[in-house]
Structures are given as C-alpha cells and as structure tokens.
PDB file of N, H, CA, C and O in Angstrom:
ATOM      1  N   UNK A   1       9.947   0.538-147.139  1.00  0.00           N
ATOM      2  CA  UNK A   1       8.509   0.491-147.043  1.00  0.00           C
ATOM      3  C   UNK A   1       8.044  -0.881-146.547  1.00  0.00           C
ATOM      4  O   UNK A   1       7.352  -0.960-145.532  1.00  0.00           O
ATOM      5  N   UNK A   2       8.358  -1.811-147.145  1.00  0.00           N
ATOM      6  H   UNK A   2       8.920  -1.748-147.970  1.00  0.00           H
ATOM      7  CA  UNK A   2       7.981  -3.095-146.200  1.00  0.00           C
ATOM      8  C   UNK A   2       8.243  -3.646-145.235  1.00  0.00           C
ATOM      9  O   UNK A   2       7.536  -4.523-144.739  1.00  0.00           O
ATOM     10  N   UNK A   3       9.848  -3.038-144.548  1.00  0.00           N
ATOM     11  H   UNK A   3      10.422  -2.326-144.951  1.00  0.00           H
ATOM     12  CA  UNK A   3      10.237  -2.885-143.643  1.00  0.00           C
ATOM     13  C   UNK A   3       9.089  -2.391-142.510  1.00  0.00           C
ATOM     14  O   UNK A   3       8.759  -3.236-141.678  1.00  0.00           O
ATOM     15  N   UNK A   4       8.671  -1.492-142.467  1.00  0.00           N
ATOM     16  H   UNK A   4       8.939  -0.806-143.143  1.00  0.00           H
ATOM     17  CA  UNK A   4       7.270  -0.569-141.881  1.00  0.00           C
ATOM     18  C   UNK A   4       6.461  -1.700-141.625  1.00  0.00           C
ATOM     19  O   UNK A   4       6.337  -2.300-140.557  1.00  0.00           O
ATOM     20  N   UNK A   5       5.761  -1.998-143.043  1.00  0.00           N
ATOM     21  H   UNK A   5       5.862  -1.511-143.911  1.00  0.00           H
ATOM     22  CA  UNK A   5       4.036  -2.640-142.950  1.00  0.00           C
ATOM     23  C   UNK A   5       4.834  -4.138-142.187  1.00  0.00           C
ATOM     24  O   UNK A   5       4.065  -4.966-141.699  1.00  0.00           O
ATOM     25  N   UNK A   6       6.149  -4.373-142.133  1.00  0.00           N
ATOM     26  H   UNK A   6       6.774  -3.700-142.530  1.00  0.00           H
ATOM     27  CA  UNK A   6       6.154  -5.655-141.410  1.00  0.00           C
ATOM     28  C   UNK A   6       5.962  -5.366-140.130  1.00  0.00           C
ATOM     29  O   UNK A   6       5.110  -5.804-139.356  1.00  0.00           O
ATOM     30  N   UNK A   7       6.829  -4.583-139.958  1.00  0.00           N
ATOM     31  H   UNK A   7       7.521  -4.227-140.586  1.00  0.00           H
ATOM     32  CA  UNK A   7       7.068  -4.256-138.095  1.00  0.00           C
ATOM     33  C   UNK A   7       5.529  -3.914-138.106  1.00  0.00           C
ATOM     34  O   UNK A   7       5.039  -4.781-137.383  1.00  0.00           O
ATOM     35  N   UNK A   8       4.549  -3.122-138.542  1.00  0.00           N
ATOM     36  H   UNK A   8       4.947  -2.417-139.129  1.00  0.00           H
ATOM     37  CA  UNK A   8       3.433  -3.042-138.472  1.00  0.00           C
ATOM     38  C   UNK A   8       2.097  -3.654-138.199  1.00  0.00           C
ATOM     39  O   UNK A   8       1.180  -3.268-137.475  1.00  0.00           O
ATOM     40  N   UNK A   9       2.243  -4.904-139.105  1.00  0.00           N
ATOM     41  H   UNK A   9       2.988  -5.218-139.694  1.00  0.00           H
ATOM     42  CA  UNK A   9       1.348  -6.105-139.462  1.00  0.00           C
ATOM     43  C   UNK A   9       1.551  -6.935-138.179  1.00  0.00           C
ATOM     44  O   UNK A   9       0.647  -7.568-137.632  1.00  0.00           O
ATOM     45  N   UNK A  10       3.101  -6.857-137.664  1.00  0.00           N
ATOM     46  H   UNK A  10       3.835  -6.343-138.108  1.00  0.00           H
ATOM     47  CA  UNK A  10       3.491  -7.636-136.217  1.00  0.00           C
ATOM     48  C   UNK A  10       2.814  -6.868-135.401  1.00  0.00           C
ATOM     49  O   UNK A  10       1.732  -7.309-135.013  1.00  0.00           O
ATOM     50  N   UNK A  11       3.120  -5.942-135.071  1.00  0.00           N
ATOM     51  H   UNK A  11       3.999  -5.583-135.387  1.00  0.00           H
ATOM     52  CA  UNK A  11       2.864  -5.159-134.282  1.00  0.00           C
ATOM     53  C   UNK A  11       1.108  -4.888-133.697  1.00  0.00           C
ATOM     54  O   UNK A  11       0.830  -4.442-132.584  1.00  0.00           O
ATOM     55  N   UNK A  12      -0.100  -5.364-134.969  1.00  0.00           N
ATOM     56  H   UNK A  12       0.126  -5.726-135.873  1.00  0.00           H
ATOM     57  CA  UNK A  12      -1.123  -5.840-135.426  1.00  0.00           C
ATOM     58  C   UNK A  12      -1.562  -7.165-134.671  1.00  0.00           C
ATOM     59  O   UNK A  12      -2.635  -7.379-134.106  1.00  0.00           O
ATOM     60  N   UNK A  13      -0.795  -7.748-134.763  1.00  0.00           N
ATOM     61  H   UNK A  13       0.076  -7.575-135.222  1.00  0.00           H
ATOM     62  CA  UNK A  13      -0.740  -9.368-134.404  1.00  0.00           C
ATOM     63  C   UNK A  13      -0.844  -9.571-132.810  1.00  0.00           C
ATOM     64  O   UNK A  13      -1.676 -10.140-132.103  1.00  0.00           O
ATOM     65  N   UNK A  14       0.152  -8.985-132.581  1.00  0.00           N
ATOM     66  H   UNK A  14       0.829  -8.523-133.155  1.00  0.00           H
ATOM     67  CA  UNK A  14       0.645  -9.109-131.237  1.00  0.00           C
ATOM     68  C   UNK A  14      -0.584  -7.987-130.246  1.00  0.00           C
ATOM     69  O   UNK A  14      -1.026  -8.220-129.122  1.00  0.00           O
ATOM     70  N   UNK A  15      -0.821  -7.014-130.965  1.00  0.00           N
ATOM     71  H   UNK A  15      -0.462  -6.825-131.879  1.00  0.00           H
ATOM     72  CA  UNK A  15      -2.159  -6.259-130.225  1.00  0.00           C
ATOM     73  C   UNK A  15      -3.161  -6.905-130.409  1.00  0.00           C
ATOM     74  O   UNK A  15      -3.938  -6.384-129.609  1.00  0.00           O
ATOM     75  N   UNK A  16      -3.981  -8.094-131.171  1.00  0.00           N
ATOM     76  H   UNK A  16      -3.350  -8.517-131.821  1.00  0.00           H
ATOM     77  CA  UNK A  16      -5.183  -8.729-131.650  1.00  0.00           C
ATOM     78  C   UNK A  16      -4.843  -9.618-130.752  1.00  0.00           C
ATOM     79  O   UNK A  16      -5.717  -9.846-129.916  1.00  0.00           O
ATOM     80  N   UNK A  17      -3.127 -10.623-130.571  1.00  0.00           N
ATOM     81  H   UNK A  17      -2.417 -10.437-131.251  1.00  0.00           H
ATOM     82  CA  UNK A  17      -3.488 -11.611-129.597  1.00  0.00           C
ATOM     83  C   UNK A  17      -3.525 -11.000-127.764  1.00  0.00           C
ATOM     84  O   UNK A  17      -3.759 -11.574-126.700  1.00  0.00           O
ATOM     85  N   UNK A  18      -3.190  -9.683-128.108  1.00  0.00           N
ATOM     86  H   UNK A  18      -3.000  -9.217-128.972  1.00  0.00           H
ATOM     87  CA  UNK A  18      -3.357  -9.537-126.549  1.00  0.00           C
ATOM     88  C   UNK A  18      -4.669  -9.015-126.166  1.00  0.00           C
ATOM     89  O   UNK A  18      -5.207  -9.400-125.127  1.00  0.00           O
ATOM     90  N   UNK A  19      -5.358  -7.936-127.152  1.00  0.00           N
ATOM     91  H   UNK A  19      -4.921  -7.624-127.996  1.00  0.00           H
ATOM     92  CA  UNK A  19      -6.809  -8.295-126.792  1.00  0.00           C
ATOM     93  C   UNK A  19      -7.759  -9.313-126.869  1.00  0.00           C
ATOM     94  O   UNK A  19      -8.787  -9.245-126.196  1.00  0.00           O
ATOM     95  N   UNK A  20      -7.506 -10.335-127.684  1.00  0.00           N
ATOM     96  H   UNK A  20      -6.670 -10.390-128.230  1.00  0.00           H
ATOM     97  CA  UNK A  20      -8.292 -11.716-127.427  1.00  0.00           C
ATOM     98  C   UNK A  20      -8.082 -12.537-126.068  1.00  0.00           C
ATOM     99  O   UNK A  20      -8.921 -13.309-125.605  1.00  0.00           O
ATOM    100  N   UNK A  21      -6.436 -12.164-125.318  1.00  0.00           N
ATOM    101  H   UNK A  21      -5.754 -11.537-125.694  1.00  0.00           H
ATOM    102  CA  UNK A  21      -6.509 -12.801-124.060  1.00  0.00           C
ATOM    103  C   UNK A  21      -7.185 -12.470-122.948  1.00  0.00           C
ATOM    104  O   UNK A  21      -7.660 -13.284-122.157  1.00  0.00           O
ATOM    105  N   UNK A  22      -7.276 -10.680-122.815  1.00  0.00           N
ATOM    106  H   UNK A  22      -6.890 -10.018-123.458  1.00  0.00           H
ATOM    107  CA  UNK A  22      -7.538  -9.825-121.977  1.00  0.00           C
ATOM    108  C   UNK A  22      -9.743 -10.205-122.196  1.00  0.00           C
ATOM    109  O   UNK A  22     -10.489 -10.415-121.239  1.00  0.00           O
ATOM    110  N   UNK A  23     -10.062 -10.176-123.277  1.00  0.00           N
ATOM    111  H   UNK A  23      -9.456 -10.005-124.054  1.00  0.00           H
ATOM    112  CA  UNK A  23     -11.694 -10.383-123.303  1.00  0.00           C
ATOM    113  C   UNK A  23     -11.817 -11.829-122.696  1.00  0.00           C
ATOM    114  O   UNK A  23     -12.913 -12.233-122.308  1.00  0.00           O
ATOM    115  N   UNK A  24     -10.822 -12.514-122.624  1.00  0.00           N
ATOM    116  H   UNK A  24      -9.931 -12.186-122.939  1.00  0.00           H
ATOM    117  CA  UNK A  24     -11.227 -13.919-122.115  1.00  0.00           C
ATOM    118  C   UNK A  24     -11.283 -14.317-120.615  1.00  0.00           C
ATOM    119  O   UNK A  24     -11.964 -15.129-119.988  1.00  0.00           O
ATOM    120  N   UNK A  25     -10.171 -13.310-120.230  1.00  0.00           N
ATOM    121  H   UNK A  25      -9.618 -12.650-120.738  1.00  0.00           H
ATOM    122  CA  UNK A  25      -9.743 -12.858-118.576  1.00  0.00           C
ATOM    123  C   UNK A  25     -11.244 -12.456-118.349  1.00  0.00           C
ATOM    124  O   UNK A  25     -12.085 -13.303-118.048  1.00  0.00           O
ATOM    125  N   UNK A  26     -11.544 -11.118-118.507  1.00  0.00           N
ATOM    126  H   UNK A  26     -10.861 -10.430-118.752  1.00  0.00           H
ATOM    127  CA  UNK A  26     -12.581 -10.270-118.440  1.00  0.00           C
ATOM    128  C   UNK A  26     -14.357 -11.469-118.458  1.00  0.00           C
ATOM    129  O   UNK A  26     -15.364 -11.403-117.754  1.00  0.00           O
ATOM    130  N   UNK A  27     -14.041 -12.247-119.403  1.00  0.00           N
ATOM    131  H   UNK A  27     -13.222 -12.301-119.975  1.00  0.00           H
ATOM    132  CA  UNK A  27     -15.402 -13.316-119.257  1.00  0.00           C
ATOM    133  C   UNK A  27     -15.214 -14.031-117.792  1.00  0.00           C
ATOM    134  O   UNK A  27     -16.123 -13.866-116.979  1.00  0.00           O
ATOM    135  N   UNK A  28     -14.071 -14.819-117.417  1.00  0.00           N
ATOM    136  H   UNK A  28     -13.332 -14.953-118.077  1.00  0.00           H
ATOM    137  CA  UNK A  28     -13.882 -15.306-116.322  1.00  0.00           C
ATOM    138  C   UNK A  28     -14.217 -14.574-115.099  1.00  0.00           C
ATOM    139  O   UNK A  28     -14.885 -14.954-114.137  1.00  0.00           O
ATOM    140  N   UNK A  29     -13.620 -13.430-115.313  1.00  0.00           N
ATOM    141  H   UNK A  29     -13.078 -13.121-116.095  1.00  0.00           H
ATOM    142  CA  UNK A  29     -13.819 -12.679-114.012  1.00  0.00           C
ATOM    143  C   UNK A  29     -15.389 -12.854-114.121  1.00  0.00           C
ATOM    144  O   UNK A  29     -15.780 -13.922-113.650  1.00  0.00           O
ATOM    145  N   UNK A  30     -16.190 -12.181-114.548  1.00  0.00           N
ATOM    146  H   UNK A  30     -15.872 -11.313-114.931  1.00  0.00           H
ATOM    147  CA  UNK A  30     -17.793 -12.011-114.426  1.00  0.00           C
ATOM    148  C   UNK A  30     -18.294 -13.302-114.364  1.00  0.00           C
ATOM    149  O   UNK A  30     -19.299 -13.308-113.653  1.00  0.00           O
ATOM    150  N   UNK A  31     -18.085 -14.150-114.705  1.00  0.00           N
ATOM    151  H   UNK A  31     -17.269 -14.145-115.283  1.00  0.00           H
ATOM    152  CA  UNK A  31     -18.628 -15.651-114.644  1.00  0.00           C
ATOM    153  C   UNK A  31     -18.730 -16.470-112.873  1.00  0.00           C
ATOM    154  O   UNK A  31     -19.509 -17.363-112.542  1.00  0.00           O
ATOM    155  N   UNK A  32     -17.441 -15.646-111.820  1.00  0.00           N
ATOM    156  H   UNK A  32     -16.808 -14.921-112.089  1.00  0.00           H
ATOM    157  CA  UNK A  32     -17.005 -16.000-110.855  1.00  0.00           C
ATOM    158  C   UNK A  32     -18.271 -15.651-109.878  1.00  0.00           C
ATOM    159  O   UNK A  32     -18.908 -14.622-110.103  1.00  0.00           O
ATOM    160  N   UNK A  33     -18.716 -16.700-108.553  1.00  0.00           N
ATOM    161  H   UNK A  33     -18.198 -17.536-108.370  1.00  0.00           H
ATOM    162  CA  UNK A  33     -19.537 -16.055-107.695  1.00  0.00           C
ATOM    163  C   UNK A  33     -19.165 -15.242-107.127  1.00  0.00           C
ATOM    164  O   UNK A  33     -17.975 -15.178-106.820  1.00  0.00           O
ATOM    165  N   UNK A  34     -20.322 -14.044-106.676  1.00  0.00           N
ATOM    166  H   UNK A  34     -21.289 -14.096-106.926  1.00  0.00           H
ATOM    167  CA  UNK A  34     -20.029 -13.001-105.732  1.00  0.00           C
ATOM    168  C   UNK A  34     -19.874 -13.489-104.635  1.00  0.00           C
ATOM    169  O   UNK A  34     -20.585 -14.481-104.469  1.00  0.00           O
ATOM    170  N   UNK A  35     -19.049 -13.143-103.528  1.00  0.00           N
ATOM    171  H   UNK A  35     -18.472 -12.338-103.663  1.00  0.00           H
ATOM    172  CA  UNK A  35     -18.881 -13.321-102.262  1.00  0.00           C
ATOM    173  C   UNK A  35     -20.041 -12.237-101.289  1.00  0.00           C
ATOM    174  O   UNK A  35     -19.947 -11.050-100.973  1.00  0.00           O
ATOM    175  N   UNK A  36     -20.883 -13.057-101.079  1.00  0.00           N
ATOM    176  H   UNK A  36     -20.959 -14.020-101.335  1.00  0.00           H
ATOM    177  CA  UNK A  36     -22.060 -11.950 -99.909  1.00  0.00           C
ATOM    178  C   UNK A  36     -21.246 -11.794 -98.719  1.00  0.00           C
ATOM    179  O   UNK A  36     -20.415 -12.606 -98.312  1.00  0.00           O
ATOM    180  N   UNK A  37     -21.590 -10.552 -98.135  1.00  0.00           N
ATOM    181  H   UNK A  37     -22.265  -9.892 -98.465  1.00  0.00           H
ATOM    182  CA  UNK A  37     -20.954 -10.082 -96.673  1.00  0.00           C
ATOM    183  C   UNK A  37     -22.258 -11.008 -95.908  1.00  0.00           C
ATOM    184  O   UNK A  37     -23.375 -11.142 -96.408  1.00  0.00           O
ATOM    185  N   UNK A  38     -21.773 -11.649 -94.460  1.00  0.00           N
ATOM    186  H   UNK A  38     -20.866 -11.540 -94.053  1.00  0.00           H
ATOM    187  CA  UNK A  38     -22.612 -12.598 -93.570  1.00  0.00           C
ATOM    188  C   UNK A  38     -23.550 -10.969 -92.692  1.00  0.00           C
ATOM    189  O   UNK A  38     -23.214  -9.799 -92.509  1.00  0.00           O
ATOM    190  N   UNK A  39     -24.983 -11.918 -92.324  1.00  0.00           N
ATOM    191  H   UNK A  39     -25.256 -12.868 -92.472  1.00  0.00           H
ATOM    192  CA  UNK A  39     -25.842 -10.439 -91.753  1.00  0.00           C
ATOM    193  C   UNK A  39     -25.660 -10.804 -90.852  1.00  0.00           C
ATOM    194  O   UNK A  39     -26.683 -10.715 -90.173  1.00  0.00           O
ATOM    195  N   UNK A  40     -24.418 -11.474 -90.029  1.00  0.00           N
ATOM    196  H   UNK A  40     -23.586 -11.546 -90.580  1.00  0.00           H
ATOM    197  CA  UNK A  40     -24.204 -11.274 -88.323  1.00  0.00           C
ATOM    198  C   UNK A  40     -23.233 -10.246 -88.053  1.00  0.00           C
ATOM    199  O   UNK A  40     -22.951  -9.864 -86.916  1.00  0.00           O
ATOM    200  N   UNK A  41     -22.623  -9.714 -89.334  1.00  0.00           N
ATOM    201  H   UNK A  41     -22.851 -10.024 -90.257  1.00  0.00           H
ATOM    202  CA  UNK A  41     -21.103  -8.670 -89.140  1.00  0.00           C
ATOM    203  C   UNK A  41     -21.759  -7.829 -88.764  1.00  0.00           C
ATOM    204  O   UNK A  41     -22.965  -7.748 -88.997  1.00  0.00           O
ATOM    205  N   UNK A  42     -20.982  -6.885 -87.985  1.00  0.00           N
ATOM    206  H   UNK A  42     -20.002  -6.951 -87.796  1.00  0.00           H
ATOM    207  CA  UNK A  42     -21.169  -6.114 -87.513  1.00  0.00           C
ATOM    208  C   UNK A  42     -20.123  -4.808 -87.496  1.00  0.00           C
ATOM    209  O   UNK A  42     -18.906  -4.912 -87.345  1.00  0.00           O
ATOM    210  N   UNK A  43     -20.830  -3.596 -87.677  1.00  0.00           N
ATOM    211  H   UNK A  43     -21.819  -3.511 -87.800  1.00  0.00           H
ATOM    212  CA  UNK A  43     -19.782  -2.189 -88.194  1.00  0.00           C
ATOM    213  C   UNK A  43     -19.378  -1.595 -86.757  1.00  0.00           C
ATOM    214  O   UNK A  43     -20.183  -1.172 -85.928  1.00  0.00           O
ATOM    215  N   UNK A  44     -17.942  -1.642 -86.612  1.00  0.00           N
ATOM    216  H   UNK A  44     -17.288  -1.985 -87.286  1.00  0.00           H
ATOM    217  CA  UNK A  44     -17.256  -1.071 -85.511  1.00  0.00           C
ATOM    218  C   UNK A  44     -17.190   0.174 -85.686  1.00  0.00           C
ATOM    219  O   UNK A  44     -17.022   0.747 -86.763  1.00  0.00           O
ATOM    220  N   UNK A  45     -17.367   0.823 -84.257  1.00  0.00           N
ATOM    221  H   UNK A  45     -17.504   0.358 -83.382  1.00  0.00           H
ATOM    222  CA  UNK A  45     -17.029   2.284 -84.261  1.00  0.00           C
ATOM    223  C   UNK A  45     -15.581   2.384 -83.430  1.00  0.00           C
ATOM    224  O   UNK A  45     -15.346   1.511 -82.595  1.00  0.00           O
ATOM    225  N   UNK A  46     -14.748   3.303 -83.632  1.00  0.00           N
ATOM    226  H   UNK A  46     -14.939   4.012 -84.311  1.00  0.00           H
ATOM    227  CA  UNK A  46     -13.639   3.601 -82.873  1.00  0.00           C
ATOM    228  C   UNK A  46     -14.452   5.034 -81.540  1.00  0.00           C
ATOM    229  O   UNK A  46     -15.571   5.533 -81.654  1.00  0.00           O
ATOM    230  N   UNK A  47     -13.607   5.282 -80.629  1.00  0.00           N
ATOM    231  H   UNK A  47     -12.697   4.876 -80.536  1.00  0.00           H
ATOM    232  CA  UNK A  47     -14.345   5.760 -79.835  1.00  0.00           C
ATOM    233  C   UNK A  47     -13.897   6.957 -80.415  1.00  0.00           C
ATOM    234  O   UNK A  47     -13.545   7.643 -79.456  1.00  0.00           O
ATOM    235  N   UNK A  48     -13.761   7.430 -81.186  1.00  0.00           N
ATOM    236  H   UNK A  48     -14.047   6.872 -81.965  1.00  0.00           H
ATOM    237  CA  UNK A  48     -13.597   8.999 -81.717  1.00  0.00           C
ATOM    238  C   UNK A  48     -15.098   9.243 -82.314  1.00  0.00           C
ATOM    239  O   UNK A  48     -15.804  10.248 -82.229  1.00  0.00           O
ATOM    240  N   UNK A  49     -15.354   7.966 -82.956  1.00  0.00           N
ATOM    241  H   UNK A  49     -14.781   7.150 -83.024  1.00  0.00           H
ATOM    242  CA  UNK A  49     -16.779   8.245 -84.165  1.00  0.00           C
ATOM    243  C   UNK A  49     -17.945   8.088 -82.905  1.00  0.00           C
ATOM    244  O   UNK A  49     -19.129   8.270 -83.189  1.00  0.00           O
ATOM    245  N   UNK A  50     -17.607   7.795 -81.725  1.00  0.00           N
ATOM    246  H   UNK A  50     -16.645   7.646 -81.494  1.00  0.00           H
ATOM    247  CA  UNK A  50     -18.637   7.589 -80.903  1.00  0.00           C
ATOM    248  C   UNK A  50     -19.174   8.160 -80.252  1.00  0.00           C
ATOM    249  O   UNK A  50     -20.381   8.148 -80.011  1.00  0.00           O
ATOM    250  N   UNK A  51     -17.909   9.116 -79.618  1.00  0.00           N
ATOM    251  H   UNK A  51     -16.928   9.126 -79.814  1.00  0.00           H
ATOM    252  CA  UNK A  51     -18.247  10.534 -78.758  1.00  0.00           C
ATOM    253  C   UNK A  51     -18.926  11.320 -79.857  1.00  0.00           C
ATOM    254  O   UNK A  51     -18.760  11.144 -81.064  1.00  0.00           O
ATOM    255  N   UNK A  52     -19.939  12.468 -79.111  1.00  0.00           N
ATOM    256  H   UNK A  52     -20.074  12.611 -78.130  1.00  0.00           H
ATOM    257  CA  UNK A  52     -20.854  13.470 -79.559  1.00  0.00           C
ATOM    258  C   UNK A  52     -19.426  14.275 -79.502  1.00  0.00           C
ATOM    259  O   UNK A  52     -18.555  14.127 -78.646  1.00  0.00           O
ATOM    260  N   UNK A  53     -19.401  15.166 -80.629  1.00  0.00           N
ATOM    261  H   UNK A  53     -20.109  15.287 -81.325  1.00  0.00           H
ATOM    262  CA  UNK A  53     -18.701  17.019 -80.118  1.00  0.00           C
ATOM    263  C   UNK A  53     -19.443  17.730 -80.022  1.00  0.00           C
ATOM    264  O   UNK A  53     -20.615  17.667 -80.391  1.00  0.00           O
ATOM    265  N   UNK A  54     -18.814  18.671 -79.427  1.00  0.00           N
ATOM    266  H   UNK A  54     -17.862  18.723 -79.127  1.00  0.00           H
ATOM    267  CA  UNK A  54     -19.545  20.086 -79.425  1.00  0.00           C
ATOM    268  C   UNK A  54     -18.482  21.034 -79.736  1.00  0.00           C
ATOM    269  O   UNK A  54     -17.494  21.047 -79.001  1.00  0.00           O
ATOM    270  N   UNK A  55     -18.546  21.727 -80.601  1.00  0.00           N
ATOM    271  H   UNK A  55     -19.349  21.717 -81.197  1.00  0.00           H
ATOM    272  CA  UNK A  55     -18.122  22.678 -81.649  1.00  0.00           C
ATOM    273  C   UNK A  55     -18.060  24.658 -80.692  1.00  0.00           C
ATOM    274  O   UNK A  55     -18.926  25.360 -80.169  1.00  0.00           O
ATOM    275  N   UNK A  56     -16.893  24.781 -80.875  1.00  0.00           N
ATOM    276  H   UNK A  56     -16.190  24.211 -81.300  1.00  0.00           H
ATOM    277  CA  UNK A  56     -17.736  26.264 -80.312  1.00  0.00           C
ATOM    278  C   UNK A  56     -18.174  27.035 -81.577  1.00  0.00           C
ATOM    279  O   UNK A  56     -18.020  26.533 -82.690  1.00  0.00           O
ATOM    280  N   UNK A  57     -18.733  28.284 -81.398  1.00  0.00           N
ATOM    281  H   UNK A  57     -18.858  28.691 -80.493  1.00  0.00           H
ATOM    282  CA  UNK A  57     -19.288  28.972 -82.401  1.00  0.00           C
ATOM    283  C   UNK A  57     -17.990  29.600 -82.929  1.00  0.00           C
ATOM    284  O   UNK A  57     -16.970  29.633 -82.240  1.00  0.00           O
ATOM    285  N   UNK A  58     -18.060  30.089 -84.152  1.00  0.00           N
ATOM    286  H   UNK A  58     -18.888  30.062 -84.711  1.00  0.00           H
ATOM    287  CA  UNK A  58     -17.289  30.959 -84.957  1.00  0.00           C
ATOM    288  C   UNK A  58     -16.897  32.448 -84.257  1.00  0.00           C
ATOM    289  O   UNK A  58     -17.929  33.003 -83.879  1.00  0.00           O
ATOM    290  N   UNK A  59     -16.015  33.025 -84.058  1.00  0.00           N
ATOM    291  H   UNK A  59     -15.177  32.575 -84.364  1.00  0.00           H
ATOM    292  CA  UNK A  59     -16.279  34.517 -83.682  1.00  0.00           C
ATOM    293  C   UNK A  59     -16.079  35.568 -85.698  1.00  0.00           C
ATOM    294  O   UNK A  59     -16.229  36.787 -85.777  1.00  0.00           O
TER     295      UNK A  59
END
C-alpha cells in the first residue's frame, strides 16, 4: 500500500511540476508581439485561378 501512494504522490509531483512549466510557456507565448502582414504584399494568382472556365452542362 505505500508502495502505491509513493509511486503516486511522485507521480503527483512530477504532473504539478510539469503543469506549472507548460502555464509559464503559455504566458510567454501571449506576452510576444504579433507580427502584422506589410499592406504592400500582394496575393498571387497561379494562371489556373486566373483563367475563367466554362463548364459544359450535365446530360
């Protein structure tokens, strides 16, 4: 039986210190500036998205 609540209580330990690292990661990340996209970029088309189709009808 104490065998158990030890491996247990560790087992406790070691999950409390890995979620205290992971909430601290998680603050950093959000704390970091956003990177804005520049308003000179510009969205490429390939010439597939460029041509019109025309579809035939269904029979």
């Amino acid at each position: 039986m104490t065998v158990f609540l030890s491996i247990l209580f560790v087992l406790l330990a070691v999950n409390a210190i890995l979620l205290i690292f992971s909430v601290n990661g998680a603050k950093e990340r959000f704390t970091k500036p956003v990177q804005r996209i520049s308003k000179t970029s510009t969205t490429r088309l390939f010439p597939r998205e460029a041509m019109e189709t025309e579809y035939k009808e269904a029979v």
